[in-house]
Wavefront OBJ file of the C-alpha trace (Angstrom):
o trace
v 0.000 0.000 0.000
v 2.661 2.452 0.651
v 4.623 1.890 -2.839
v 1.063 2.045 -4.588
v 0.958 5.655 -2.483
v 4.807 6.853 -3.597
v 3.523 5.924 -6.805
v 0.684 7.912 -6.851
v 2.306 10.993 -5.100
v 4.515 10.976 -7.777
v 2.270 10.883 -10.709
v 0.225 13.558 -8.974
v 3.506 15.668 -8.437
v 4.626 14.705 -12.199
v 1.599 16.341 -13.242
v 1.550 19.341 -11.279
v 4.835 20.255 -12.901
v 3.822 19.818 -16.370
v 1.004 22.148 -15.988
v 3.197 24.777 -15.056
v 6.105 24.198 -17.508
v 2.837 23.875 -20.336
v 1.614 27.780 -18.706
v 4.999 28.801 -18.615
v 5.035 28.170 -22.099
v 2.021 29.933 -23.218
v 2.839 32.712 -21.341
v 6.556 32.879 -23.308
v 4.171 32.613 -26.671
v 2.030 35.610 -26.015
v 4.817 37.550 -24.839
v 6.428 36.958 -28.278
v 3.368 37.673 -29.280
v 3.388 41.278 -27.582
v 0.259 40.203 -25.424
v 2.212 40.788 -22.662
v 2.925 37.588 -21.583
v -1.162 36.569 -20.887
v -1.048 33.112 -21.215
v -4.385 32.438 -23.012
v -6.236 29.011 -22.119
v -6.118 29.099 -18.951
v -8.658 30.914 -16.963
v -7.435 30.283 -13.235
v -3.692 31.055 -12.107
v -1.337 27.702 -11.624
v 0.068 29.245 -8.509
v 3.870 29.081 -8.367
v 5.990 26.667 -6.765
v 7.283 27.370 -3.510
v 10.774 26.262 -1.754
v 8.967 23.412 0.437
v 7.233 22.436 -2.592
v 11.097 21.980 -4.222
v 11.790 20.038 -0.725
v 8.869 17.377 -1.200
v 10.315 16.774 -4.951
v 13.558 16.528 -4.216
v 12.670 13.924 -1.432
v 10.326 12.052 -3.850
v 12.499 11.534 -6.677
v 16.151 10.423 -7.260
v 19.027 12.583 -7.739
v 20.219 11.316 -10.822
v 18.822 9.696 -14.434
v 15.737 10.357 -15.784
v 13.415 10.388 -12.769
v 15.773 13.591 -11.644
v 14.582 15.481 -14.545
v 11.253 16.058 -12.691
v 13.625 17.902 -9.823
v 15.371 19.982 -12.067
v 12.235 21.133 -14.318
v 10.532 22.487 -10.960
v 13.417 23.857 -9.435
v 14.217 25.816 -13.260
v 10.633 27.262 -12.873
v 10.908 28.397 -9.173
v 13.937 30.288 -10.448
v 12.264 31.977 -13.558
v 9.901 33.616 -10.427
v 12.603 34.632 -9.033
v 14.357 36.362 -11.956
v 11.003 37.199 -14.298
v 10.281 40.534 -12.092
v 13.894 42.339 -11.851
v 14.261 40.615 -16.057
v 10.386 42.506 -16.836
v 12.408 45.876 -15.639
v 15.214 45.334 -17.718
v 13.210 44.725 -20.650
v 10.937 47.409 -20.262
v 14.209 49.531 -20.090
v 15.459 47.722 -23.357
v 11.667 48.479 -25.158
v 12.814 52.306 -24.426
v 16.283 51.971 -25.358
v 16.801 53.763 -29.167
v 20.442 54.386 -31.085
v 19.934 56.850 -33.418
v 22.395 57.015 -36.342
v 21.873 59.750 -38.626
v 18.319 61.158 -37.728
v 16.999 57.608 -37.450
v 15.936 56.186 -34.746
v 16.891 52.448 -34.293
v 15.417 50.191 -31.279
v 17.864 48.241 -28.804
v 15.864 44.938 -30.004
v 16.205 45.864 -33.681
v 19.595 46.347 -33.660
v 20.995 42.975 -35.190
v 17.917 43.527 -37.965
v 19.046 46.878 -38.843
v 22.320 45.711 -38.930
v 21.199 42.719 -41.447
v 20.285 45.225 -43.893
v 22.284 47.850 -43.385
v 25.157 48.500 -46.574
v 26.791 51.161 -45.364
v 30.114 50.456 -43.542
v 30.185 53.740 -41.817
v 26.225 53.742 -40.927
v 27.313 50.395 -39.300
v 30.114 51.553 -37.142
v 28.251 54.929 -35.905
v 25.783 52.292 -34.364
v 28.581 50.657 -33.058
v 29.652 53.691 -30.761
v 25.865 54.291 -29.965
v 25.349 50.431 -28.810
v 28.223 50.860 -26.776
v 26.359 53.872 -24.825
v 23.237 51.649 -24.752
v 24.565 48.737 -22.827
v 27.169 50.835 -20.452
v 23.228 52.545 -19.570
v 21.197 49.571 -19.689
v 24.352 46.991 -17.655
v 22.859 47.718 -14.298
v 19.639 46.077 -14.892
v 21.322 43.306 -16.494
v 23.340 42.888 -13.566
v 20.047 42.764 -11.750
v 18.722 40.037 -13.524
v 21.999 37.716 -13.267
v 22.287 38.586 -9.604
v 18.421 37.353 -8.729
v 19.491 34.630 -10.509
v 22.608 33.338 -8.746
v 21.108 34.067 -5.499
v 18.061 32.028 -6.303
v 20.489 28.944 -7.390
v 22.892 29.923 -3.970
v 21.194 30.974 -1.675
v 17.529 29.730 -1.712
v 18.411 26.251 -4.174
v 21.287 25.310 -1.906
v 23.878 24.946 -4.343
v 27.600 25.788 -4.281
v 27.512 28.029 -7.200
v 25.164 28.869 -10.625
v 27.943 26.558 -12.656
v 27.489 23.709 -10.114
v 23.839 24.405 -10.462
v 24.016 24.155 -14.447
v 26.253 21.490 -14.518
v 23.663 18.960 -11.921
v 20.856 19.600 -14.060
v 22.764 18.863 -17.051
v 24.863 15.845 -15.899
v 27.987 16.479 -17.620
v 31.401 17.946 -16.969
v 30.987 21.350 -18.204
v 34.852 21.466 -17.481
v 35.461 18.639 -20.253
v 33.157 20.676 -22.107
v 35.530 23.493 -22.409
v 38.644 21.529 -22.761
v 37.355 19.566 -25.783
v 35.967 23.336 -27.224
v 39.072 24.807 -26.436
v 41.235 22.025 -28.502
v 38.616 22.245 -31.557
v 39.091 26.486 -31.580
v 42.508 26.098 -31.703
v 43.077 23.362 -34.436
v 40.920 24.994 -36.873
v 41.445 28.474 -35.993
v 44.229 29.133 -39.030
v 42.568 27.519 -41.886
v 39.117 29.459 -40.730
v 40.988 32.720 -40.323
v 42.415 32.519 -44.288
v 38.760 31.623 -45.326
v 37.594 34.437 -43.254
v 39.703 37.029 -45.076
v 38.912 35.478 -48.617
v 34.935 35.801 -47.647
v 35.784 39.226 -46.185
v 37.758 40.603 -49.085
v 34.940 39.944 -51.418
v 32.031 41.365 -49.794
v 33.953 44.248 -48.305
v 36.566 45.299 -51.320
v 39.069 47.819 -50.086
v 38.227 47.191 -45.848
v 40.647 45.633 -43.555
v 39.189 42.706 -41.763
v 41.069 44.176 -38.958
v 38.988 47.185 -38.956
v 35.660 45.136 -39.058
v 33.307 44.454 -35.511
v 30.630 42.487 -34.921
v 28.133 44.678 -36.486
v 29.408 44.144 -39.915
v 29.581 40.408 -38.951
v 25.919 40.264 -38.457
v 25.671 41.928 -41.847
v 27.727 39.201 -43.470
v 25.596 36.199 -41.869
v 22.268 37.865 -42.888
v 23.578 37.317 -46.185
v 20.870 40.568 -47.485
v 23.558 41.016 -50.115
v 22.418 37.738 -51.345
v 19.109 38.140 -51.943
v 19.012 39.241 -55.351
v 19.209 35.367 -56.041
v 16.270 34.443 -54.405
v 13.531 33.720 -56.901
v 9.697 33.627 -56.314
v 9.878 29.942 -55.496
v 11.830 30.897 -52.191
v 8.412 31.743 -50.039
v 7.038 30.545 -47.124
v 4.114 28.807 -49.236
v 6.608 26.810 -50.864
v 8.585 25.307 -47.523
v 5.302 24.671 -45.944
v 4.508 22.371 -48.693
v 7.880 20.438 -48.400
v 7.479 20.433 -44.274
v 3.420 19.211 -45.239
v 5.116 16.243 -46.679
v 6.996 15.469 -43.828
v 3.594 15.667 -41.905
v 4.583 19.049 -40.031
v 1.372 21.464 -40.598
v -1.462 21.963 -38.625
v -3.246 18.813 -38.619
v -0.326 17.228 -37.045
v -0.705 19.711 -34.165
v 1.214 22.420 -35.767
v 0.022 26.495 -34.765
v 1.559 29.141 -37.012
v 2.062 32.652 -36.341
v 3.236 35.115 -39.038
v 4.461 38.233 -36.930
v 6.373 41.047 -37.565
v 8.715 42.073 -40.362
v 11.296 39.943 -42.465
v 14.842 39.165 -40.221
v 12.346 39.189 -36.742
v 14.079 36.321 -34.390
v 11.548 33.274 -34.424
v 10.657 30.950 -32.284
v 9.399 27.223 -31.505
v 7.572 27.166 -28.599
v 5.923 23.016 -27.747
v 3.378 23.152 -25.396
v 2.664 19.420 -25.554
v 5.350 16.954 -26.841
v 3.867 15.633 -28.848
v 1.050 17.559 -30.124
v 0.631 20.991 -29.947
v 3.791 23.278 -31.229
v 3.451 26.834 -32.023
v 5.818 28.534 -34.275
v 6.054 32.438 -34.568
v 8.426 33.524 -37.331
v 8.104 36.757 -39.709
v 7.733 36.879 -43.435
v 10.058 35.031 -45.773
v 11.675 38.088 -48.066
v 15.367 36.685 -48.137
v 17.535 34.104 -47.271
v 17.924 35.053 -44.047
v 13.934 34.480 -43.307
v 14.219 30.889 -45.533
v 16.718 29.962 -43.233
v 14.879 30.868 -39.979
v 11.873 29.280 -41.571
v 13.491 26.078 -41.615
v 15.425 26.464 -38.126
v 12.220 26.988 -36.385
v 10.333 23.891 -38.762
v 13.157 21.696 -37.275
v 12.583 22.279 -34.222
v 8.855 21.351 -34.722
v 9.955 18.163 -36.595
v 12.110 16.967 -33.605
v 8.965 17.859 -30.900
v 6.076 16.119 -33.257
v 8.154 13.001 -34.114
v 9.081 12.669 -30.326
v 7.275 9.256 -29.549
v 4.754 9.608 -27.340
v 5.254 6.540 -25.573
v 8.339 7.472 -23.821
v 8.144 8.443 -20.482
v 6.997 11.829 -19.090
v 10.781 13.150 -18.482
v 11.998 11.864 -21.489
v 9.364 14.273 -23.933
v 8.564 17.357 -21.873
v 11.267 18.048 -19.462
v 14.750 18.580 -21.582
v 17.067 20.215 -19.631
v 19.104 21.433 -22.627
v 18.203 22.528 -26.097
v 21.270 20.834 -28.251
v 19.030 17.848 -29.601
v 16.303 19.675 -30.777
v 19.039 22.908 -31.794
v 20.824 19.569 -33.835
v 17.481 19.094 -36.102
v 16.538 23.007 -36.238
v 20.400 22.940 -37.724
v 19.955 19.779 -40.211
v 16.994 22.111 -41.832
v 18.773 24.937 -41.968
v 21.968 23.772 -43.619
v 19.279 21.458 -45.900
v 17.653 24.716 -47.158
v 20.659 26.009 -48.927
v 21.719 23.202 -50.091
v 22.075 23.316 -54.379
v 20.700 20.026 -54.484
v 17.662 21.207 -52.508
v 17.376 24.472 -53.892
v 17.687 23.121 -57.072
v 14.595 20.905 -56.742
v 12.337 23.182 -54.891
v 13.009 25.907 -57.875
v 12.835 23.293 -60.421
v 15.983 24.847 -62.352
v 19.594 24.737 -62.069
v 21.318 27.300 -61.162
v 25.314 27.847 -61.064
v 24.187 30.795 -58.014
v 23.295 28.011 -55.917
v 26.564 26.226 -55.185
v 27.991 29.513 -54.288
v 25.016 29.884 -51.886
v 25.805 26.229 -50.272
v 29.724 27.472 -50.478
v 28.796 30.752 -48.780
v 26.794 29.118 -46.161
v 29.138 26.783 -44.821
v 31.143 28.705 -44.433
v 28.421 31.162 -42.465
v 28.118 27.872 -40.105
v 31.655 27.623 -39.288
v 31.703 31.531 -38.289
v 28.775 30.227 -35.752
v 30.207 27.652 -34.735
v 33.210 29.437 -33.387
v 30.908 32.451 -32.132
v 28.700 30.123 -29.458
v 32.126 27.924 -29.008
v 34.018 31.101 -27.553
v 30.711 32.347 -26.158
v 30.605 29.152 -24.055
v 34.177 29.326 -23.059
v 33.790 32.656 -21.628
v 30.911 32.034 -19.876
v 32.414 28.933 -18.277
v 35.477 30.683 -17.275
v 33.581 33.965 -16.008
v 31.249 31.734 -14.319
v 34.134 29.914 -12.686
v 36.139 32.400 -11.751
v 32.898 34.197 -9.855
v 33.543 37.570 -12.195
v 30.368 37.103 -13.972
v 29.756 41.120 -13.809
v 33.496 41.545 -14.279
v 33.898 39.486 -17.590
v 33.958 42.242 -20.114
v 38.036 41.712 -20.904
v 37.959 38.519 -21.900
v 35.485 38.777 -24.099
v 36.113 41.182 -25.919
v 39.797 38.836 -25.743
v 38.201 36.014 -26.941
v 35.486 36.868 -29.271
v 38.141 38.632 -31.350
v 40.748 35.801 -31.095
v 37.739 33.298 -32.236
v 35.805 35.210 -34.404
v 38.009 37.608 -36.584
v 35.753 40.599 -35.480
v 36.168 42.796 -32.464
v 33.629 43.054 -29.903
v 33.153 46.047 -27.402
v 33.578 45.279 -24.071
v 30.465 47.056 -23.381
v 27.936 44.467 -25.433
v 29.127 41.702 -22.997
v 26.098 41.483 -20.669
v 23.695 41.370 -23.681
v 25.490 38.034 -25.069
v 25.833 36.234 -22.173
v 22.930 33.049 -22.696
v 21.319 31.431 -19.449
v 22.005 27.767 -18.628
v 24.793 27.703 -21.317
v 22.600 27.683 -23.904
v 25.805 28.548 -25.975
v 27.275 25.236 -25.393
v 23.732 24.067 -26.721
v 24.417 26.032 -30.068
v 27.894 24.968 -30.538
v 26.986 20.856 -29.955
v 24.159 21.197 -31.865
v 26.771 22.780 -34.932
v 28.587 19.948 -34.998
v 25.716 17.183 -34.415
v 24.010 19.290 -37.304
v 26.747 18.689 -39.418
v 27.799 14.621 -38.765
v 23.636 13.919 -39.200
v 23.487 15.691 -42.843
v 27.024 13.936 -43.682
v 25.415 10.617 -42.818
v 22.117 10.764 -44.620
v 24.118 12.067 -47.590
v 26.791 9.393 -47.403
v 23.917 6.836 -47.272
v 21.009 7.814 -49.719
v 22.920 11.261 -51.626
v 22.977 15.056 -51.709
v 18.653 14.632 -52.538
v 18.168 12.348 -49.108
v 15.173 14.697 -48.720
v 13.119 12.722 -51.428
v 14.228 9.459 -50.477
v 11.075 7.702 -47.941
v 14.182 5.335 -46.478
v 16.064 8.797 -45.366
v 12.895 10.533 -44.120
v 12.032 7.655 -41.924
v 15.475 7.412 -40.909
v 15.373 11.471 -39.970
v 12.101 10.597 -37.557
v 13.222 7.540 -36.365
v 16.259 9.728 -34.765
v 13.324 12.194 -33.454
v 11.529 9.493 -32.177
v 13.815 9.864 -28.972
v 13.124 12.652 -27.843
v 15.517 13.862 -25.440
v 15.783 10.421 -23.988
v 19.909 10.858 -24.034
v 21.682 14.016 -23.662
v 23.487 14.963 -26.990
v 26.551 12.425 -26.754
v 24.926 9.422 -26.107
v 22.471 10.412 -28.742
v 25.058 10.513 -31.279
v 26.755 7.627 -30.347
v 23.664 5.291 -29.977
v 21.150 6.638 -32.124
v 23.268 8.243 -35.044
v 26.274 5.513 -34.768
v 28.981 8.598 -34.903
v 30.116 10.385 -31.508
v 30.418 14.233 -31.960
v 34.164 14.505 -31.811
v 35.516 10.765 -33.199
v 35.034 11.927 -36.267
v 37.825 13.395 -39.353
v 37.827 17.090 -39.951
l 1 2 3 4 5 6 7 8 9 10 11 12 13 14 15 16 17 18 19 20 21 22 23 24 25 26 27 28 29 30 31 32 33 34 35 36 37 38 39 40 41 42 43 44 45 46 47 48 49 50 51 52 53 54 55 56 57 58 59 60 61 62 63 64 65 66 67 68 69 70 71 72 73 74 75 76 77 78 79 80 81 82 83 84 85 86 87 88 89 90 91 92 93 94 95 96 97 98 99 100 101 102 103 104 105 106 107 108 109 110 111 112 113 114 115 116 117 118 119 120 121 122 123 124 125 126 127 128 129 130 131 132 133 134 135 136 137 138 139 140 141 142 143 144 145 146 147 148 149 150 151 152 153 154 155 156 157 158 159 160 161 162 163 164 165 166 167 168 169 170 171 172 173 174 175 176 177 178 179 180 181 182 183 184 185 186 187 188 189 190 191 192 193 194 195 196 197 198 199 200 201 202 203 204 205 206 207 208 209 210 211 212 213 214 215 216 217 218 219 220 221 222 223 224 225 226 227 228 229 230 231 232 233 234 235 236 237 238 239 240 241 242 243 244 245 246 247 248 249 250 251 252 253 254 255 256 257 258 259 260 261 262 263 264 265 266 267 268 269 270 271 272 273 274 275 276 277 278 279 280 281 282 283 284 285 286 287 288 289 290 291 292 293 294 295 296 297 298 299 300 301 302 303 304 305 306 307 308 309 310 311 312 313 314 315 316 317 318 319 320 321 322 323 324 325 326 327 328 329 330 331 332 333 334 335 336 337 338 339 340 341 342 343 344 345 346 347 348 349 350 351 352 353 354 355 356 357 358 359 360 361 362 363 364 365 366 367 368 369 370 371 372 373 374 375 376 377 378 379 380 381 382 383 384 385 386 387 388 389 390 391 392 393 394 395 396 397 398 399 400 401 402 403 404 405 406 407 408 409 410 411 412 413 414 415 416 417 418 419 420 421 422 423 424 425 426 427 428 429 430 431 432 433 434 435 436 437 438 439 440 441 442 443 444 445 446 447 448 449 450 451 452 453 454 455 456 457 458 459 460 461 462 463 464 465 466 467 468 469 470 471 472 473 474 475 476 477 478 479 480 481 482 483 484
């Protein structure tokens, strides 16, 4: 009678969880919605969890494996309450916030879009100086919001530090992390430096990639200059057909939102793996908008392909992003490929092998960006200087990247829970999964049923194994045993 009791206690406590983490994520939809983060559906308030409630989990449930996951969801929740009120100041502040360059006005949050369309090398770099104004005004209420949150991890959670707290939750050695990072920047740093200057050179004739900053590197990956090659056949009409096929639309569960203006960030949101996925993205005008189009549709694939018989922990409550980042990626790099773009135009083109060409090379840049972003977090983080890091970033990001940083911009590219680390897995996953379906069935996989099924038999795992294991069981190829 007492197990039957445990058991039940913990199905009851299972549940209550989930139907926060499912509010929690339609209140995250309507505030990318701009409906101020009223989470529509639910009439009555899911009150929030409080620290004895975190004391009654932790008791019922183990410390480790999958059954843990149920700890870590609800104690990730009880943190967002802690940090959501001093992070709705700063981004009220940030709403406010304008640059102006030239008599026009340009919004904190539409900075990197601006930047994406922006030609001018000089209109670029007078932003640059008026960014760095921005954040030195806006880095006390980001220090806010990193403060609330170390103290709710420290002194309210228990644990030793945030990076002890990140590292539990994710059950890895974020140490062995960096190490393996660290050895991956440096062996390829040379060769992508000289392919750097060649992709530099062309698009900026007469400029000194010394002179460049990350500004005119958003420019480059927007790839605006690009879109000139884009023909009518490169719409949003057109990938929701393809993603039909694969049996992503709405009658599989799928919500669409069209919101905002071509380059907006977009966003996957699941509110029930599988089963109900909402997707917000902005109008496809350019390449950069087909390629967010696809991120955000493989993302969708991974969460409605996620078998549903798998247990509770192993669908809803993924403590890191990097599996379902790894299939937003495989889309993404798919959509420029020229065998893809090729059949989804219906005409050959000799443009789209340079496209392919140009955005490999765009992925590389990335992968170095989130791999140096991660590094500097961890060392920051370990060091206890998170408020203090601004030197060796600006250090780093230069040595990795090519393009100087400000010191200033450091708070507002620092990601939560190392989501960075996410990113720059999920690169390199991204890139062994597209090698192996194209090794197997050829650069058109995407029309072969034997690939497809092989693609959802991988998503059929949800987020049963953190990324490693998942590549070394499921894929057959571990994420760093394989040649350059």
């Amino acid at each position: 009678m007492a197990d039957i009791t445990a058991k039940e206690e913990k199905r009851r406590i299972l549940g209550q969880v989930l139907s926060r983490l499912r509010r929690q994520r339609l209140f995250d939809i309507d505030l990318q919605l701009g409906h101020g983060g009223i989470a529509h559906g639910h009439d009555e308030p899911v009150p929030p969890l409080s620290l004895s409630d975190l004391h009654r989990i932790r008791r019922l449930f183990a410390d480790r494996g999958l059954s843990a996951r149920a700890v870590y969801m609800a104690e990730d929740l009880f943190v967002r309450t802690r940090v959501e009120p001093v992070q709705a100041m700063l981004t009220e502040w940030m709403a406010g916030a304008k640059a102006q360059v030239d008599g026009e006005d340009i919004p904190f949050r539409q900075i990197i879009t601006w930047c994406q369309e922006c030609e001018s090398w000089d209109r670029r770099h007078r932003l640059a100086i008026e960014a760095r104004s921005l954040c030195r005004f806006l880095a006390p209420f980001s220090h806010a919001t990193w403060k609330a949150l170390e103290a709710a991890v420290t002194e309210e959670l228990g644990y030793g530090s945030y990076l002890e707290y990140c590292q539990a939750r994710r059950d890895i050695d974020l140490g062995e992390e960096a190490s393996r990072c660290r050895r991956r920047l440096d062996e390829r740093r040379s060769d992508y430096l000289d392919r750097l200057e060649s992709w530099f050179s062309n698009i900026f004739p007469g400029r000194e990639l010394s002179d460049a900053n990350r500004f005119d590197a958003i420019y480059l990956l927007g790839m605006r200059y690009m879109d000139h090659l884009a023909g009518p056949e490169i719409s949003l009409e057109g990938a929701l057909d393809f993603f039909s096929g694969l049996g992503i639309d709405d009658k599989g569960g799928l919500d669409l939102h069209i919101d905002g203006q071509p380059g907006r960030q977009s966003y996957c949101v699941p509110v029930a793996i599988p089963g109900k996925i909402h997707l917000i993205i902005g109008p496809v005008s350019g390449w950069v908008d087909w390629e967010a189009l696809f991120h955000e549709m493989g993302h969708a694939f991974s969460f409605m392909h996620t078998d549903p018989s798998l247990p509770l922990e192993a669908r809803e409550f993924f403590l890191s992003g990097a599996l379902s980042e790894a299939f937003a990626f495989v889309f993404q790099r798919l959509c420029m490929k020229e065998a893809f773009l090729s059949w989804i135009s219906g005409r050959e083109d000799d443009s789209f092998s340079r496209l392919e060409q140009l955005q490999h090379f765009k992925f590389q840049l990335l992968e170095r960006r989130y791999g140096a972003k991660f590094l500097i977090e961890y060392e920051n983080f370990r060091a206890g200087r998170v408020s203090r890091g601004q030197g060796l970033y600006a250090r780093v990001m230069a040595q990795e990247t090519g393009f100087s940083y400000d010191p200033e911009t450091y708070l507002f590219d620092l990601m939560p829970d190392f989501y960075s680390l996410d990113y720059y897995l999920a690169f390199i996953a991204s890139d062994i999964m597209i090698g192996v379906l194209e090794d197997e069935f050829g650069p058109r996989w995407f029309q072969q049923g034997q690939a497809l099924e092989r693609l959802r038999h991988w998503a059929s795992f949800g987020n049963l194994y953190e990324i490693h294991e998942f590549m070394e069981r499921v894929v057959g190829c571990g994420l760093f045993h394989q040649g350059p």
